[in-house]
C-alpha positions as a Python dict, from the first residue, in 0.01 Angstrom:
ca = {
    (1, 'X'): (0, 0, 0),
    (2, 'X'): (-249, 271, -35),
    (3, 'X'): (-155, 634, 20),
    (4, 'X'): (-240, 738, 357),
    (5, 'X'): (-72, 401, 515),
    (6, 'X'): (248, 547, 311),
    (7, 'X'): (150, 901, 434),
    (8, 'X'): (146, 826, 771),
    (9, 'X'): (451, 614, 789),
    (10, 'X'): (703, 896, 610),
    (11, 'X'): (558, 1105, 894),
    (12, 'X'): (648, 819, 1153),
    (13, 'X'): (994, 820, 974),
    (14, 'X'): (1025, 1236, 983),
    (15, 'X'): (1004, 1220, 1386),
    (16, 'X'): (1317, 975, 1362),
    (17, 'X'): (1568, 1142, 1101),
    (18, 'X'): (1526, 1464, 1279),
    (19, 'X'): (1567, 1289, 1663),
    (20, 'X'): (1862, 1096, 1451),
    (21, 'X'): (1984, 1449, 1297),
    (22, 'X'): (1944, 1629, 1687),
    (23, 'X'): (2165, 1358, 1791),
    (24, 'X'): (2421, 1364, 1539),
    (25, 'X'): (2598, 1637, 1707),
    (26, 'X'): (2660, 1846, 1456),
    (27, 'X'): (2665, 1601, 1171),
    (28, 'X'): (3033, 1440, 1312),
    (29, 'X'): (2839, 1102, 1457),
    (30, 'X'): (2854, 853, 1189),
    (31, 'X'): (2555, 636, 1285),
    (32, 'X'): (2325, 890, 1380),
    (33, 'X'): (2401, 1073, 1064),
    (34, 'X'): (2338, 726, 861),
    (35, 'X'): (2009, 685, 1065),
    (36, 'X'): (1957, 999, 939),
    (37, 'X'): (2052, 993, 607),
    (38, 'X'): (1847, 668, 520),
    (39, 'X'): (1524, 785, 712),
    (40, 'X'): (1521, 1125, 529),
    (41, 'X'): (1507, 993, 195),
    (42, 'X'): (1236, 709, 272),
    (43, 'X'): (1027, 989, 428),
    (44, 'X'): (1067, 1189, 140),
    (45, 'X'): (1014, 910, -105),
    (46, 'X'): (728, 831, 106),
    (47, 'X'): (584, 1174, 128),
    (48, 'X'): (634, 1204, -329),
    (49, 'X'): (452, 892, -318),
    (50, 'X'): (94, 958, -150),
    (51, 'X'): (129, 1329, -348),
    (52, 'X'): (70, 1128, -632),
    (53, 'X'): (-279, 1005, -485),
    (54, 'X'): (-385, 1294, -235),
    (55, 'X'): (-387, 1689, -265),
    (56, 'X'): (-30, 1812, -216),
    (57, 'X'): (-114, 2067, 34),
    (58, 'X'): (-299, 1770, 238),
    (59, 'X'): (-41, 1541, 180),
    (60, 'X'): (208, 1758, 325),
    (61, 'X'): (14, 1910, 623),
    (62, 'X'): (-42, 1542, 704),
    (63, 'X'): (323, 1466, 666),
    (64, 'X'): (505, 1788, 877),
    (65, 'X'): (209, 1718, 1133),
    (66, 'X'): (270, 1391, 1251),
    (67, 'X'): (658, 1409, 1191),
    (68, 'X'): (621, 1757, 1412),
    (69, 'X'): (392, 1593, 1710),
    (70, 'X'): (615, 1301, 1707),
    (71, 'X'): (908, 1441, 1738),
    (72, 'X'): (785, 1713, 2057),
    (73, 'X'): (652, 1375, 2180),
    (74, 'X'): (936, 1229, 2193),
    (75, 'X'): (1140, 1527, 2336),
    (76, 'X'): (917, 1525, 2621),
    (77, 'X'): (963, 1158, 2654),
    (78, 'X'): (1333, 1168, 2656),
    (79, 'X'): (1351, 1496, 2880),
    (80, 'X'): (1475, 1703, 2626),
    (81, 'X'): (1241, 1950, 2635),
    (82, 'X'): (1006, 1996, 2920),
    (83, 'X'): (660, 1840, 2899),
    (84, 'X'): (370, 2134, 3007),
    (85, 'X'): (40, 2102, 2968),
    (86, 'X'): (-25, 2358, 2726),
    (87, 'X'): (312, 2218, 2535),
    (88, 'X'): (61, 1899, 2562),
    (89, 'X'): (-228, 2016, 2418),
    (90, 'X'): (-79, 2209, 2175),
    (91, 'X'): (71, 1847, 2026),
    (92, 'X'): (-294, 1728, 2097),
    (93, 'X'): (-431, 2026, 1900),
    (94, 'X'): (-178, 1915, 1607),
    (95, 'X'): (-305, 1560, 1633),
    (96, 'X'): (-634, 1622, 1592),
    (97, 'X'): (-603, 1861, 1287),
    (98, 'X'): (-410, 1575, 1121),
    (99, 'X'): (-700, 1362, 1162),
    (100, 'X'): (-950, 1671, 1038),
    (101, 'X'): (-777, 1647, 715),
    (102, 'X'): (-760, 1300, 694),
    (103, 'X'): (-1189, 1292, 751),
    (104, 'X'): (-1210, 1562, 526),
    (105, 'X'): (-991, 1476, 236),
}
């Protein structure tokens, strides 16, 4: 599987082990916390993986960006945090750098 296909999934997997970490209450839910537990390491593993192919500093933009817009995404979704429009276009903003990089790397 090539690097940015890894890339990109570890970031898909950093939007769910920190939704799985917000609702672990405190660490003291035991499936959230194994959701959590298993999704941080493969998105870690993940991320060590494509730095072994792509520019760490890329890599790793790439990685907190998607994991970051996913997750406010998904906040808004749920109603956990309110959805405005610059809150929007702020993820938007983060969205399109991530695909900047990827063009430009």
């Amino acid at each position: 599987m090539g690097a940015w296909v890894v890339l990109v999934l570890s970031g898909l997997l950093e939007a769910v082990w920190a939704s799985a970490l917000a609702a672990s209450d405190g660490l003291r839910r035991p499936v959230p916390v194994a959701v959590f537990a298993v999704t941080a390491a493969l998105s870690l593993f993940g991320l060590a993986h494509a730095m072994t192919s792509l520019p760490t500093g890329t890599a790793y933009a790439v990685w907190v960006g998607i994991g970051g817009a996913l997750t406010v995404a998904w906040s808004m979704l749920t109603g956990r945090e309110a959805a405005t429009a610059l809150k929007i276009l702020l993820v938007l903003g983060i969205i399109g750098c991530v695909i900047g990089l990827r063009l430009v790397a």
